[in-house]
N, C-alpha and C positions, 0 to 999 in steps of 0.2 A: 716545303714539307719537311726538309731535314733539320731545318731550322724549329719546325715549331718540335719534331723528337728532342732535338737538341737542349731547346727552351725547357721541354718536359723532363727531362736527362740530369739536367744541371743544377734540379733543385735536389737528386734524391740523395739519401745517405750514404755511404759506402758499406756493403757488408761482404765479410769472407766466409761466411755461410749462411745458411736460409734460418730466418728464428722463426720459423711458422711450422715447421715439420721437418720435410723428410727434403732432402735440398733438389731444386728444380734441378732441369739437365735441357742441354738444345744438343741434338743430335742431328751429323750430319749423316749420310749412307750413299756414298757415290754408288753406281753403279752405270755399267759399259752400255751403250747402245749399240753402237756399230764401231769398227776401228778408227774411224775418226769423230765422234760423236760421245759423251756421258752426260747424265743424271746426277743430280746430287738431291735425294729428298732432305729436305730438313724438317724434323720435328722435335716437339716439345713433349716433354711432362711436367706439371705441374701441380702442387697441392694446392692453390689457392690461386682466386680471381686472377687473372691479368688484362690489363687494360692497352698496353704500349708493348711491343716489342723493339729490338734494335738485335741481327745479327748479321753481322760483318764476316765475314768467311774470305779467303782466299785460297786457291787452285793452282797445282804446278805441274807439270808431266814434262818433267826435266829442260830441254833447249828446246821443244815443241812449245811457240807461241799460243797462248788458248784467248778464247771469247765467249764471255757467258753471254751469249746471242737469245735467250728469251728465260721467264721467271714465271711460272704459273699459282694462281693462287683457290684456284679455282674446286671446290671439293674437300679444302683444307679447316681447319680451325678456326684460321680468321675470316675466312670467306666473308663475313656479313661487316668485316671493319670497312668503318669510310674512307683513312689512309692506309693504302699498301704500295707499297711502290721497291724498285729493286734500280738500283741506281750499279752499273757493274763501270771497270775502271780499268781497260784494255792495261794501261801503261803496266801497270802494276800488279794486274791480273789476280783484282778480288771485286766483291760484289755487297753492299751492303745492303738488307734488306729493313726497311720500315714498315710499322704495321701500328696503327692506331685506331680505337674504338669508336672516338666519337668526340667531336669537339663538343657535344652538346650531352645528354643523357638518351636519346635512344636505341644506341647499338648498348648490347649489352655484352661484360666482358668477356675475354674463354674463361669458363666454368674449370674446376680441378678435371683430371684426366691428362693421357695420353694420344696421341695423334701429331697426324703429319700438317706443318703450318705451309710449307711452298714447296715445291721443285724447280731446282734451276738447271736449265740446258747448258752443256758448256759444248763447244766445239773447239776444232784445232784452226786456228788461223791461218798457218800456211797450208792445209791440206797434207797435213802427215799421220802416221797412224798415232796415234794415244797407247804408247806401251806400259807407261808406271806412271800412274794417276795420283793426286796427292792434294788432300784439302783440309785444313784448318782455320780457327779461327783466326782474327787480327784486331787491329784497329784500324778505322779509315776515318780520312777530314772527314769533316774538323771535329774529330775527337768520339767517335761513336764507337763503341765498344758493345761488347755480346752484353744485354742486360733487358730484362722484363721489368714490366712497371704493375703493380699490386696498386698503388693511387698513388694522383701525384707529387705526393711527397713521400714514396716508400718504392724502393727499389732494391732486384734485387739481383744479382750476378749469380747467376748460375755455370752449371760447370758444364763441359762441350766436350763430348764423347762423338769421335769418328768412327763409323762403326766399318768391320772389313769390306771392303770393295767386292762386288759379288758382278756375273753377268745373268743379264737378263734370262739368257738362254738356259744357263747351270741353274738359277735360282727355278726355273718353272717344272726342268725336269726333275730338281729333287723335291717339288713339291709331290708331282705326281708320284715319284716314287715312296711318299709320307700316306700317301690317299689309300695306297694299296695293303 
């Protein structure tokens, strides 16, 4: 499966910004579950079709060893794609995720808009608390890098916004306090 991203990957152009509009973005938004436990939702915005994704992220909470122990896709954007897969890489402690439409024409592509494409669980490997959480893009083999595919010969690198690290708990009660 990474192979055929890759196959798809390797035909497109390079650009350092979007010529279609307004420039795509993949957003990462960790966020605490428990002290040994976080979230990372990733999402997209996008002005035009995509058919392929590729984002590679990496994760670090200083000397605390982490494991991105499961990747949901479920409810997301690309939900309805035939390839998803989330390939994570303990040594090196990043996770790259794939997403493709369809090897054939009837998954149809994500439409423009914004939304959330996966969430990735991370945990702490040895069983210590997660005090300063820390994630960004990368590249990981053989050679996958953050980039959406529009068709495939057009590609397009978008830019990768971490958004502040929030917890669950702070995040719900200041919604409630927004309601009142």
């Amino acid at each position: 499966m990474v192979a055929l991203l890759v196959l798809v990957s390797a035909n497109l152009m390079a650009q350092t910004a979007d010529t279609y509009g307004a420039v795509d973005t993949v957003y990462a938004e960790p966020y605490k579950i428990d002290a040994k436990h976080w979230g990372i939702n990733i999402s997209m915005f996008n002005d035009e079709e995509i058919i392929a994704i590729s984002v590679p992220v990496t994760f670090s909470a200083g000397n605390n060893r982490l494991v991105a122990d499961s990747t949901i896709f479920t409810g997301g954007r690309a939900e309805a794609f035939r390839v998803k897969f989330a390939r994570p890489d303990t040594t090196t402690q990043c996770l790259t995720i794939g997403l493709i439409a369809d090897i054939g024409v009837s998954v149809p592509p994500i439409p423009p808009g914004k939304g959330r494409i996966a969430t990735i669980f991370v945990s702490s490997l040895d069983g210590k608390e997660i005090t300063s959480f820390k994630v960004d893009s990368t590249t990981t083999p053989p050679g996958n890098s953050l980039q959406l595919v529009k068709q495939p010969s057009d590609g397009i690198y978008p830019a990768f916004v971490v958004k502040k690290a929030v917890e669950k708990e702070a995040a719900k009660e200041a919604e409630k306090k927004e309601k009142k």
